[in-house]
MDTraj code that builds the backbone (N, CA, C; nanometers):
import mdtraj as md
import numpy as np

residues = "UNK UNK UNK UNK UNK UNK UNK UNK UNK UNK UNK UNK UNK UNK UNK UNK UNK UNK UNK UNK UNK UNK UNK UNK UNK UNK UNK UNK UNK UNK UNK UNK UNK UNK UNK UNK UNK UNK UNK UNK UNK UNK UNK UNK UNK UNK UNK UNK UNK UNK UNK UNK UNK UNK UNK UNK UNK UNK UNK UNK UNK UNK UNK UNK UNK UNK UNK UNK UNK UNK UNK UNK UNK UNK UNK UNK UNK UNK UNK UNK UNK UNK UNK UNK UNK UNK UNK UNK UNK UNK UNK UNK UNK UNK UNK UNK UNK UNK UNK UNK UNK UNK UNK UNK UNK UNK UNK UNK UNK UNK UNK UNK UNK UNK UNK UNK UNK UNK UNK UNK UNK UNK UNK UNK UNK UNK UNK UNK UNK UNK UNK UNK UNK UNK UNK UNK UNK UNK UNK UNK UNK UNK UNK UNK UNK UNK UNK UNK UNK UNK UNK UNK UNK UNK UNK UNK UNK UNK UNK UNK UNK UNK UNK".split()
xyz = np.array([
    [8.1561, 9.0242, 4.4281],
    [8.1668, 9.1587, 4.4768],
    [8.0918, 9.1757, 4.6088],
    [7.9926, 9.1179, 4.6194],
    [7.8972, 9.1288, 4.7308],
    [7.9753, 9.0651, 4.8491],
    [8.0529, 8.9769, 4.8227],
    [8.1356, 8.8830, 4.9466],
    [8.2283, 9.0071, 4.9879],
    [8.2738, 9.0601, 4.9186],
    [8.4096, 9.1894, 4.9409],
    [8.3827, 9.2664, 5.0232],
    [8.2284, 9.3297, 4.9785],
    [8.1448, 9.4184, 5.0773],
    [8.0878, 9.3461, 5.1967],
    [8.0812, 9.2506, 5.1751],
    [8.0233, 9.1699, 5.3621],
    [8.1840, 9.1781, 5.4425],
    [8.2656, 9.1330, 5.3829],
    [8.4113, 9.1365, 5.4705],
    [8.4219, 9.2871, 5.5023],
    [8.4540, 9.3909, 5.4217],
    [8.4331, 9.5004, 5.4592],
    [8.3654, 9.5483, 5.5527],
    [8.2157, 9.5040, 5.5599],
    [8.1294, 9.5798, 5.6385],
    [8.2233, 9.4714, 5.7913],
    [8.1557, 9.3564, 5.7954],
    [8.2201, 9.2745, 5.8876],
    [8.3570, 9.3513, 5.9811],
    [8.4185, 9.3693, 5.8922],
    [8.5756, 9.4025, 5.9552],
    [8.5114, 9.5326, 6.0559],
    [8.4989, 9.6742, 5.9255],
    [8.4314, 9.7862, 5.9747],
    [8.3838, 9.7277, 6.1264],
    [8.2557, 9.6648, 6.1279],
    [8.1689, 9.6530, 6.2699],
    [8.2623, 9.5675, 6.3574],
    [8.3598, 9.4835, 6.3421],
    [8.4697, 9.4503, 6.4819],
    [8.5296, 9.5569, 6.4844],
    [8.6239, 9.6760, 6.3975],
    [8.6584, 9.7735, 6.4309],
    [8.6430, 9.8731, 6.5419],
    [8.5077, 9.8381, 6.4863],
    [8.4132, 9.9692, 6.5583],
    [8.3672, 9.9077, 6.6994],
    [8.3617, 9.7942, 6.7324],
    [8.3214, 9.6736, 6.8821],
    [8.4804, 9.7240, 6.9472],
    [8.5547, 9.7155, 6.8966],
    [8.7049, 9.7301, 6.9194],
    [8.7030, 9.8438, 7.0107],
    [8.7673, 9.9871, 6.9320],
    [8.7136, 10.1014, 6.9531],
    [8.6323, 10.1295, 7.0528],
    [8.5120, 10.0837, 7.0693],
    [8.4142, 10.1466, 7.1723],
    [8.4524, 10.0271, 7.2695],
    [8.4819, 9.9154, 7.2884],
    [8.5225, 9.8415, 7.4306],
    [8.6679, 9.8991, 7.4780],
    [8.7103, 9.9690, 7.3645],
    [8.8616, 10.0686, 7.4690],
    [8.7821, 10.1571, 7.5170],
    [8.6825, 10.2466, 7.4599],
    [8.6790, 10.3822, 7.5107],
    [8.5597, 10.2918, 7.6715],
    [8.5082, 10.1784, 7.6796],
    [8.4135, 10.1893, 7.7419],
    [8.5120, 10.1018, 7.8989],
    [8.6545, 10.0930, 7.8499],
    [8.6725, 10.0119, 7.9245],
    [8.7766, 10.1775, 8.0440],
    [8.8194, 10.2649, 7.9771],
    [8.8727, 10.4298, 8.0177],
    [8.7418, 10.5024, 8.0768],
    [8.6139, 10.4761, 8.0619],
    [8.5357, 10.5754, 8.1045],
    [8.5058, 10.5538, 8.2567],
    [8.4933, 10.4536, 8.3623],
    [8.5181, 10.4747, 8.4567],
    [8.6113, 10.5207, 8.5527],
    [8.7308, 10.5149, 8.4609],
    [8.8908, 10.5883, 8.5248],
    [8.8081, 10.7323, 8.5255],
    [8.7823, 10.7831, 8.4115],
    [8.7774, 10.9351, 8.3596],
    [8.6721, 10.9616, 8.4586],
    [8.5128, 10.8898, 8.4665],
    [8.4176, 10.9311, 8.5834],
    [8.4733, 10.9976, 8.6692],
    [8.5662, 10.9079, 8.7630],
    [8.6108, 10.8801, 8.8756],
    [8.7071, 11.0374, 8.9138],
    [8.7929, 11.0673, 8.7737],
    [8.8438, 11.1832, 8.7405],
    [8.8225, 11.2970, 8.7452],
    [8.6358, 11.2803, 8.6957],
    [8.5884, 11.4370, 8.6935],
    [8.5038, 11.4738, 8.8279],
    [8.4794, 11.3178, 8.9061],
    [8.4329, 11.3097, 9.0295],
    [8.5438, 11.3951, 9.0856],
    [8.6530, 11.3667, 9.1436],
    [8.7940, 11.3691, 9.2074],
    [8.8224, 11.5390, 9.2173],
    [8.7905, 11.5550, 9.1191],
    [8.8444, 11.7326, 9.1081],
    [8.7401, 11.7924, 9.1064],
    [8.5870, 11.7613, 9.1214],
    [8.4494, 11.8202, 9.1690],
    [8.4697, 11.8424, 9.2987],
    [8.4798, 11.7355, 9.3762],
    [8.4824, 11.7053, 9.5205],
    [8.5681, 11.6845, 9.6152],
    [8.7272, 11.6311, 9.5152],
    [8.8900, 11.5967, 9.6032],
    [8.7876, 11.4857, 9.7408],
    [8.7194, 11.4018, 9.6776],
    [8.7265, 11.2984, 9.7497],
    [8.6764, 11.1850, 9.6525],
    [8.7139, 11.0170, 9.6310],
    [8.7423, 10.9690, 9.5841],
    [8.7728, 10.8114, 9.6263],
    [8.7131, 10.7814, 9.7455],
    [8.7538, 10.6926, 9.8080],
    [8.6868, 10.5879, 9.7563],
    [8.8075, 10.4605, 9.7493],
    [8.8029, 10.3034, 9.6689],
    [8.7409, 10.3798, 9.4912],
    [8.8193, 10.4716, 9.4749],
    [8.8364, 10.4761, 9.3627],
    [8.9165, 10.3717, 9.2765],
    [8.8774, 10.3786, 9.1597],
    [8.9674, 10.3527, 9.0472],
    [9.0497, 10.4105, 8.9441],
    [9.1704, 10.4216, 8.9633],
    [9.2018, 10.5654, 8.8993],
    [9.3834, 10.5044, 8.8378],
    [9.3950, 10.3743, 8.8283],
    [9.4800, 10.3209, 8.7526],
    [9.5779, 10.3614, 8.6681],
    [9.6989, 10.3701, 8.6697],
    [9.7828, 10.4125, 8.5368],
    [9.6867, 10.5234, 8.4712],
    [9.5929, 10.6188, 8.5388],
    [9.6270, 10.7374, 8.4683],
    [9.7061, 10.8775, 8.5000],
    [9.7188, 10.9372, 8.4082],
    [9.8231, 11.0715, 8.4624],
    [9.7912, 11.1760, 8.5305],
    [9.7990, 11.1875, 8.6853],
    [9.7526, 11.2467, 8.7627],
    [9.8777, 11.3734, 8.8128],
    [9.9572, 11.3794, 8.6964],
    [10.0997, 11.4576, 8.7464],
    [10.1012, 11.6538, 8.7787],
    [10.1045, 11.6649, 8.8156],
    [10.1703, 11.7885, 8.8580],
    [9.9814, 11.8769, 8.8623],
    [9.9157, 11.7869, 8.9604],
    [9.8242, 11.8236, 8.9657],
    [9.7756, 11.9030, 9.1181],
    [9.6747, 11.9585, 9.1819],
    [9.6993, 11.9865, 9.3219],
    [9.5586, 11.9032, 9.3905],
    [9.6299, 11.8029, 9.4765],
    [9.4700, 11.7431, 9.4898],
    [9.5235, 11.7589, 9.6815],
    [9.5712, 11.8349, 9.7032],
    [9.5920, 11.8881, 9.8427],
    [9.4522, 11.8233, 9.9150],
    [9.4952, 11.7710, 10.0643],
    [9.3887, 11.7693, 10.1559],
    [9.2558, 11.6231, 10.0733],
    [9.3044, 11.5878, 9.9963],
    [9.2394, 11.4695, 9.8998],
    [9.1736, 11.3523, 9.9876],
    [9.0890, 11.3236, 9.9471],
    [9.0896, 11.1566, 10.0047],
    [9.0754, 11.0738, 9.9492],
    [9.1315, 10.9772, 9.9124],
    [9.1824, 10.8744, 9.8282],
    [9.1871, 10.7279, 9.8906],
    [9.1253, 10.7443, 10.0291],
    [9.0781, 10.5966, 10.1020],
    [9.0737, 10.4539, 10.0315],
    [9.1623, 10.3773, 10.0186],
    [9.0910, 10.2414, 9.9299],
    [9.1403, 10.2240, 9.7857],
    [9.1702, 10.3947, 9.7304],
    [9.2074, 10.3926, 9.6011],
    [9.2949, 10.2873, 9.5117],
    [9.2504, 10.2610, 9.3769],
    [9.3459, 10.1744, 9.2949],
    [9.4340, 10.3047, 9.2218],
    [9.5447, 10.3535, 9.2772],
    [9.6307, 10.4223, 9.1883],
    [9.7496, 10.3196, 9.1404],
    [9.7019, 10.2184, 9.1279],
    [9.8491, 10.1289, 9.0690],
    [9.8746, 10.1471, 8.9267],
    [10.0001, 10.1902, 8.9787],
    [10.0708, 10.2576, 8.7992],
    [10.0023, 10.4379, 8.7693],
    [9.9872, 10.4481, 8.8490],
    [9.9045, 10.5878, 8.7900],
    [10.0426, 10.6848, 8.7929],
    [10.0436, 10.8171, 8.6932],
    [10.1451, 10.8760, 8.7610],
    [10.1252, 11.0438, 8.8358],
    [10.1807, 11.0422, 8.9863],
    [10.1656, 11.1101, 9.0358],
    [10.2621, 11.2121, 9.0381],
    [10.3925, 11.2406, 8.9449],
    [10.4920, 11.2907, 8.9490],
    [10.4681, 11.4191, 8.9833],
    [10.5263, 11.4756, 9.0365],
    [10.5149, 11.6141, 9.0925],
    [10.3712, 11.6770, 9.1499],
    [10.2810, 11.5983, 9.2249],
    [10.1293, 11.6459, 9.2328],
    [10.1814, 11.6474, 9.3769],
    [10.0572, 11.7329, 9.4138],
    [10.0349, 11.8110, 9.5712],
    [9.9567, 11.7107, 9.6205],
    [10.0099, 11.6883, 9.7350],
    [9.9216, 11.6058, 9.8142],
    [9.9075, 11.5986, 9.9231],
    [9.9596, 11.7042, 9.9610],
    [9.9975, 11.7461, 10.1524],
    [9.8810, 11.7048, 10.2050],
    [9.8419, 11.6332, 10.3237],
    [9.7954, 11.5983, 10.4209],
    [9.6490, 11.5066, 10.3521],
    [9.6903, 11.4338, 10.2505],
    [9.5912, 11.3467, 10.1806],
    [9.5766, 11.2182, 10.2569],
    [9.4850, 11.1725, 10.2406],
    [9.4136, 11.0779, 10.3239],
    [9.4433, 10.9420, 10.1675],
    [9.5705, 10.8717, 10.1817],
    [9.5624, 10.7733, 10.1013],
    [9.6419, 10.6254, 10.1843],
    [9.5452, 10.6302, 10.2841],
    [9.5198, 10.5082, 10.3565],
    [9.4708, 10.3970, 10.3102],
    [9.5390, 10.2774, 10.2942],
    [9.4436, 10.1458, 10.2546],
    [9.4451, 10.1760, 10.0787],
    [9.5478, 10.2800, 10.0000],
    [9.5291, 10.2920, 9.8790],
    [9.6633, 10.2045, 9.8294],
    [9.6273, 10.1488, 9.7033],
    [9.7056, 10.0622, 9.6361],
    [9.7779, 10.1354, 9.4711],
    [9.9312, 10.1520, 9.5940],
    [9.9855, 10.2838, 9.4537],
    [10.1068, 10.1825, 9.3790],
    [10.0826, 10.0910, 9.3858],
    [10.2381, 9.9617, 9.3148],
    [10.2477, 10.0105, 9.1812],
    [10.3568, 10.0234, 9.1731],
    [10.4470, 10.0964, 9.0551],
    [10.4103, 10.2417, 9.0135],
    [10.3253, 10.2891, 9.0953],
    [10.2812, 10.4560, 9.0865],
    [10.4385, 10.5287, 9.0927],
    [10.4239, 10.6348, 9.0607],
    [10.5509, 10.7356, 8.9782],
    [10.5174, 10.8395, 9.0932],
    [10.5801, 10.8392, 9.1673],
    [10.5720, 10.9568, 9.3093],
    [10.7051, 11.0876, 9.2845],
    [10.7311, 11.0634, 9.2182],
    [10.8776, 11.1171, 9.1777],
    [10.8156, 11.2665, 9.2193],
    [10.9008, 11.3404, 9.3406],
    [10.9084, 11.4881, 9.3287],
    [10.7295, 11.5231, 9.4438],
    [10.6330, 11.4160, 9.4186],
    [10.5225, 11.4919, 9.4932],
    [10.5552, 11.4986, 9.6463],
    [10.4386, 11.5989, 9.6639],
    [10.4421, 11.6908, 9.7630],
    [10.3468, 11.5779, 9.8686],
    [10.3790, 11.4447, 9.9471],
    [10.3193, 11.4009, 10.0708],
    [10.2969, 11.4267, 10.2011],
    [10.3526, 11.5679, 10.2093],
    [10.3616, 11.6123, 10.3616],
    [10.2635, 11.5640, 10.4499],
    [10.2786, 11.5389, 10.5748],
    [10.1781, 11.5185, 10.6359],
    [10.0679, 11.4266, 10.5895],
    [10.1096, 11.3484, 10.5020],
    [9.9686, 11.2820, 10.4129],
    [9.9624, 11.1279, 10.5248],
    [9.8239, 11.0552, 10.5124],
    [9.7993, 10.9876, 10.5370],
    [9.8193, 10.8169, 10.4576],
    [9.9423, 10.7506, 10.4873],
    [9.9386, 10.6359, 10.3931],
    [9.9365, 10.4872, 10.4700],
    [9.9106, 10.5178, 10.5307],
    [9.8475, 10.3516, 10.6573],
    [9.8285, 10.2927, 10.6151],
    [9.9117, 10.2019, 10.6247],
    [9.8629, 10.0777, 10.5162],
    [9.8312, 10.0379, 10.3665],
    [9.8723, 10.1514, 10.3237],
    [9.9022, 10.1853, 10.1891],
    [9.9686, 10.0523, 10.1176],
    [9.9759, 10.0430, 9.9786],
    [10.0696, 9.9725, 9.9391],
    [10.1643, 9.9771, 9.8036],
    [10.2789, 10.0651, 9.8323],
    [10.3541, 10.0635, 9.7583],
    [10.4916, 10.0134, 9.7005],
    [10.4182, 9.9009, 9.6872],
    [10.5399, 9.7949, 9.5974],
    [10.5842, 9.8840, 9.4644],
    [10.7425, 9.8575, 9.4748],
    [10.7843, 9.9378, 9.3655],
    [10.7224, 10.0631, 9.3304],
    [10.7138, 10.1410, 9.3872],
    [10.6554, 10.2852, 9.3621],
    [10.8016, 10.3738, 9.3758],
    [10.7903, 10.4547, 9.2848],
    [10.8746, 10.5562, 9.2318],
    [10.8613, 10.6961, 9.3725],
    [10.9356, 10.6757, 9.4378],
    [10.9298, 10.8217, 9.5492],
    [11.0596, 10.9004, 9.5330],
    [11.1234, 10.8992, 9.4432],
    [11.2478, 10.9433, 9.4288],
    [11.2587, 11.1099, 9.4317],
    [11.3133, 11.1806, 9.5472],
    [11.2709, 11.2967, 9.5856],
    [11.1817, 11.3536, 9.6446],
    [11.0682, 11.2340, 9.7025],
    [10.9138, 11.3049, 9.7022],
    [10.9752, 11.3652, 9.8764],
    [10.8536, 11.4222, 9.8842],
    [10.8804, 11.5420, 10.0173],
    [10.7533, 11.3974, 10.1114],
    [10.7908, 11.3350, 10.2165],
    [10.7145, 11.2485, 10.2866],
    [10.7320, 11.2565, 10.4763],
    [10.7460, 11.4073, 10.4482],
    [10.7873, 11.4534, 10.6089],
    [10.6632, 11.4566, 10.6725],
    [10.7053, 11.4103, 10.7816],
    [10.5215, 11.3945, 10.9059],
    [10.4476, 11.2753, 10.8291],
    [10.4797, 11.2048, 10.7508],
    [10.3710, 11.1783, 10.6847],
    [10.3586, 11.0157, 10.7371],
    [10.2117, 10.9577, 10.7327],
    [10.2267, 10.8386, 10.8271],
    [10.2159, 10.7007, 10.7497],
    [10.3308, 10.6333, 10.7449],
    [10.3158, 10.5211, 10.6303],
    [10.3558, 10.4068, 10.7638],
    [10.2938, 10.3924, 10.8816],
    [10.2600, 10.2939, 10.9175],
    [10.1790, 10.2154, 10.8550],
    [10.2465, 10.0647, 10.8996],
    [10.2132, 9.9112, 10.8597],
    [10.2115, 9.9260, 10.6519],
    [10.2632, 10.0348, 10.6273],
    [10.2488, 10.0242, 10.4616],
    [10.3696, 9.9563, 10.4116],
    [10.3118, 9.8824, 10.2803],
    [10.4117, 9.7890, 10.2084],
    [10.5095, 9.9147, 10.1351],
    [10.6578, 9.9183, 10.1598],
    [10.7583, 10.0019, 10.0669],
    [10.8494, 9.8951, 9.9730],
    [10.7837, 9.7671, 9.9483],
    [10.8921, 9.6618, 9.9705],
    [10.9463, 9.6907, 9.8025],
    [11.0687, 9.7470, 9.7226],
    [11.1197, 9.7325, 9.6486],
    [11.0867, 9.9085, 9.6164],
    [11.0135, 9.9594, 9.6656],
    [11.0049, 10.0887, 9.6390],
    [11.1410, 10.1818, 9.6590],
    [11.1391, 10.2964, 9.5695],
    [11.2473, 10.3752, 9.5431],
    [11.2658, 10.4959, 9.6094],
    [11.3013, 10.4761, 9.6965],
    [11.3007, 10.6458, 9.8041],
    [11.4029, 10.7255, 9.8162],
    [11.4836, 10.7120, 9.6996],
    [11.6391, 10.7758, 9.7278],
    [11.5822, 10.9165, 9.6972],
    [11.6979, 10.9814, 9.7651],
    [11.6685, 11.1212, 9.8316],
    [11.5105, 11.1799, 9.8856],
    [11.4524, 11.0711, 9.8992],
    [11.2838, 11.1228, 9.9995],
    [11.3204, 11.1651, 10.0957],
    [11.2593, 11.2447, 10.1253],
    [11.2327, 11.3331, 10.2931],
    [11.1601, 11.2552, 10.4061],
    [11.2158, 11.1812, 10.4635],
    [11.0913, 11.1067, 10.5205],
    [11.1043, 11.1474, 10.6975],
    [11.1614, 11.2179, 10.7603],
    [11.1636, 11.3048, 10.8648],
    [11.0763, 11.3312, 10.9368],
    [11.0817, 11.2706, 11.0709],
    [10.9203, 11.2370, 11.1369],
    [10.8458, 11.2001, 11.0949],
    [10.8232, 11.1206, 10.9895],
    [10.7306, 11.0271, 10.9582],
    [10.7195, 10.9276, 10.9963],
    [10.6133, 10.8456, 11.0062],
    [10.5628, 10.7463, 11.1253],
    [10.6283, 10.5762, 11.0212],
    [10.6955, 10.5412, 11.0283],
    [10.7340, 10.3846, 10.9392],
    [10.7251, 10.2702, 11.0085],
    [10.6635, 10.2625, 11.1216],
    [10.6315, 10.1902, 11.2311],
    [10.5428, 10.0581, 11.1573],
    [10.5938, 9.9418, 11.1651],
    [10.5398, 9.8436, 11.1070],
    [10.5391, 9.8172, 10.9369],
    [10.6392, 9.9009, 10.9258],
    [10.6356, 9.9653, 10.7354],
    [10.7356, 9.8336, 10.6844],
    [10.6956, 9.7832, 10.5875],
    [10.7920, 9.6991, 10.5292],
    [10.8722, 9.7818, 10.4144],
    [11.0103, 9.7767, 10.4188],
    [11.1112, 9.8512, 10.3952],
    [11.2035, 9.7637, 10.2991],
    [11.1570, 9.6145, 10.3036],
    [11.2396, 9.5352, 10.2450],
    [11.2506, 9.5796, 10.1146],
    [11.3998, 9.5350, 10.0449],
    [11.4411, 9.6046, 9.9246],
    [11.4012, 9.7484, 9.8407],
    [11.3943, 9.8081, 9.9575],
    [11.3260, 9.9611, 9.9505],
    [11.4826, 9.9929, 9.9111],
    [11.4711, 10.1269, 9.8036],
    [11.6623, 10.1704, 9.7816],
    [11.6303, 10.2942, 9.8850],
    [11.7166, 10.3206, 9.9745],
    [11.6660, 10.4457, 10.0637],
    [11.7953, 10.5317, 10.0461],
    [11.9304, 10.4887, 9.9717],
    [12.0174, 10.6124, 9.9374],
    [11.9672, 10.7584, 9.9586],
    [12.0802, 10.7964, 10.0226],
    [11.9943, 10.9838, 10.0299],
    [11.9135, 11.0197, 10.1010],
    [11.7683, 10.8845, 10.1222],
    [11.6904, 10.9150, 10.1972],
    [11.6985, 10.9856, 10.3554],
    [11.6366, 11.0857, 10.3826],
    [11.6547, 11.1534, 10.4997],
    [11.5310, 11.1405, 10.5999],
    [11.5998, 11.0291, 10.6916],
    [11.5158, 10.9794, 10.7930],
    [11.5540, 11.0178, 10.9297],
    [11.5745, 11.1155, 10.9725],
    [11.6139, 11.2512, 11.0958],
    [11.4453, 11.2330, 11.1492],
    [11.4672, 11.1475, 11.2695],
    [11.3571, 11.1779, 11.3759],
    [11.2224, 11.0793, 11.3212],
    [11.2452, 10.9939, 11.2227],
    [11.1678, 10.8950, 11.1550],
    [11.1446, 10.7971, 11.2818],
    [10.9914, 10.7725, 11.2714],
    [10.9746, 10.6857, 11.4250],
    [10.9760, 10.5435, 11.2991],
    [11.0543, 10.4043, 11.3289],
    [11.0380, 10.2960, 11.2937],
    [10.9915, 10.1756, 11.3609],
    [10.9645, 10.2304, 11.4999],
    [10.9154, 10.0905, 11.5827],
    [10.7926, 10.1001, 11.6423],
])
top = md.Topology()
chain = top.add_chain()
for i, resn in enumerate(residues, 1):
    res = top.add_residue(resn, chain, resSeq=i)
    for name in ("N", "CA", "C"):
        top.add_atom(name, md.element.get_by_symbol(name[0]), res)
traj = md.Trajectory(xyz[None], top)
């Protein structure tokens, strides 16, 4: 009987090692989170595959950021500073990039399907497989932008500087 209760307890305490190395491995995303919306600045954050959707982080700075996989679907982001940020496979679907800053950005396979990316400056940034059908991208700067296997259907590039 005593062996039953050591396996028990045993199991219990990896359970519980389990458990707290998930929650301990989410608590710097979440920091970073409650930093972000204290201050809307955030730079070489880490902020990974979490759900950042239909949020308003207008005027943001996001310098350096890891948003890879995060989803940004429908969030405000007009004239955000996400230069040098790494958004690969981020969910852009519908947000608001106006005027935003993405220099060098890198969005491999990122979801922009609809996003509003007018004025907005994605010089020298990776688009390579990214999804931009019906994006707004209209005077926006794509100058040095890799475009390869980008789907740009729909996309509306009226006055888009590319060279």
């Amino acid at each position: 009987m005593n062996l039953h209760l050591k396996a028990a307890a045993v199991l219990a305490l990896l359970t519980t090692a389990a458990v707290a190395s998930t929650a301990a491995a989410t608590t710097p995303n979440a920091c970073f989170l409650r930093y972000l919306m204290a201050s809307r600045t955030c730079p070489n954050c880490r902020l990974g595959s979490l759900e950042l959707s239909n949020l308003d982080l207008a005027e943001a700075n996001f310098q350096g950021a890891d948003l890879i996989e995060a989803n940004l679907e429908r969030t405000l982001l007009t004239g955000a500073d996400l230069s040098q940020s790494y958004l690969v496979g981020a969910n852009l679907r519908r947000a608001q990039l106006r005027g935003a800053n993405l220099s060098g950005a890198y969005l491999e396979g990122a979801d922009l399907r609809g996003a509003n990316l007018r004025g907005a400056d994605l010089s020298s940034a990776s688009l390579y497989g990214a999804d931009l059908r019906g994006a707004d991208l209209r005077e926006a700067n794509l100058a040095g932008a890799d475009l390869r296997f980008a789907r740009t259907w729909g996309a509306r590039l009226q006055g888009a500087v590319r060279e």
